[in-house]
N, C-alpha and C positions, 0 to 999 in steps of 0.2 A: 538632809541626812542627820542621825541623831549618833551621839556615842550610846553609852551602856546607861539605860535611865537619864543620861540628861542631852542637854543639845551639844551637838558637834560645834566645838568653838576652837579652832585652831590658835590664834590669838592668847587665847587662853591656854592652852596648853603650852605653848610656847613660853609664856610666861613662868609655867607653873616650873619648865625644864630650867630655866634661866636660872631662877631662885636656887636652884639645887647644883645648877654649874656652877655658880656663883661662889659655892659651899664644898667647892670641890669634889663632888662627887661626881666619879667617870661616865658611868652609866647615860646621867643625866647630860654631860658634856659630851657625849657621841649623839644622842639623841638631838641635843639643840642645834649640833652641825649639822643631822642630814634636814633637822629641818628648816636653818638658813637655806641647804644647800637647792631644797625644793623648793624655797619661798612659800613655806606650811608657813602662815599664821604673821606672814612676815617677807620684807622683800628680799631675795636671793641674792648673797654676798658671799660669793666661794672663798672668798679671802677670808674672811669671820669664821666660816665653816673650817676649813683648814686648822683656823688657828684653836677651835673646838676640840677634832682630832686628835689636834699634836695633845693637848695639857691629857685628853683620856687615855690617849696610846703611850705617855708617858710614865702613865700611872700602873700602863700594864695592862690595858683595857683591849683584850683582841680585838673587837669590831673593830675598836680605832685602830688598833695598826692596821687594819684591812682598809679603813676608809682613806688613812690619813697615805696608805701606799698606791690608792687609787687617783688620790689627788698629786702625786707625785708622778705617776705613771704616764698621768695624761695633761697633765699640768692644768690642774683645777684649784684655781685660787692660790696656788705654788708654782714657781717656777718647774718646766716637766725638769725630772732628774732621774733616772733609770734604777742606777744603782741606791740612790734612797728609797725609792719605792722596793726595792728586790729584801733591802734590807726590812723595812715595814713587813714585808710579806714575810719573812724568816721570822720574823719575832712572836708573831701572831701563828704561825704554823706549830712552829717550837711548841707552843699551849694549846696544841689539840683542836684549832680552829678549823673546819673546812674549809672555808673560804682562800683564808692565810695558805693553808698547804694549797689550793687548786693556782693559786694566781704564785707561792713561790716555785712548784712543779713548772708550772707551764714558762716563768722566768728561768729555771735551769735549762730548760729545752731549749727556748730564744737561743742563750749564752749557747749553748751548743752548735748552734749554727741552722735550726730547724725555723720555716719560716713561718711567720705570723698570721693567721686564718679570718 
């Protein structure tokens, strides 16, 4: 399989995220955790990937609060923690994320007493 004009090299892309997480930049730091989180280009370490989420969802980076509340929710590379995840999912909703309002939605309903599908 190729990328865009040149070869599919995971490895390398991973790399290329790394350098830019490195550099602070969120974007790239959500990126390098889903791809610890798949083992794209690299061996899968949920605990790495977590700690990826946290520095981009701290920054303010919705995906990361959606990822870093997924890894909370179900306890992927974090210890599971309910109401961390619920709050992840509010902060990422708050800025207009779909994802953030579907999973802090369906976390109000849980709290309501409504059961899980």
């Amino acid at each position: 399989s190729t990328g865009d004009g040149v070869e599919k090299n995971l490895s390398k892309v991973a790399e290329w995220y790394r350098k830019a997480a490195d550099q602070s930049h969120a974007i790239a730091q959500c990126n390098l955790g889903v791809a610890i989180s798949k083992g794209e280009g690299m061996a899968i370490d949920l605990v790495a990937a977590a700690r990826w989420f946290r520095k981009a969802a701290e920054q303010g980076y919705a995906q990361a609060q959606v990822n870093l509340g997924i890894s909370f929710e179900y306890g992927r590379g974090v210890e599971m923690n309910l109401p961390e995840a619920v709050e992840w999912y509010r902060r990422a909703a708050e800025q207009g994320q779909a994802d953030g309002q579907f999973y802090w939605g369906s976390a109000t309903i849980w709290a309501a007493g409504w059961k899980r599908t």
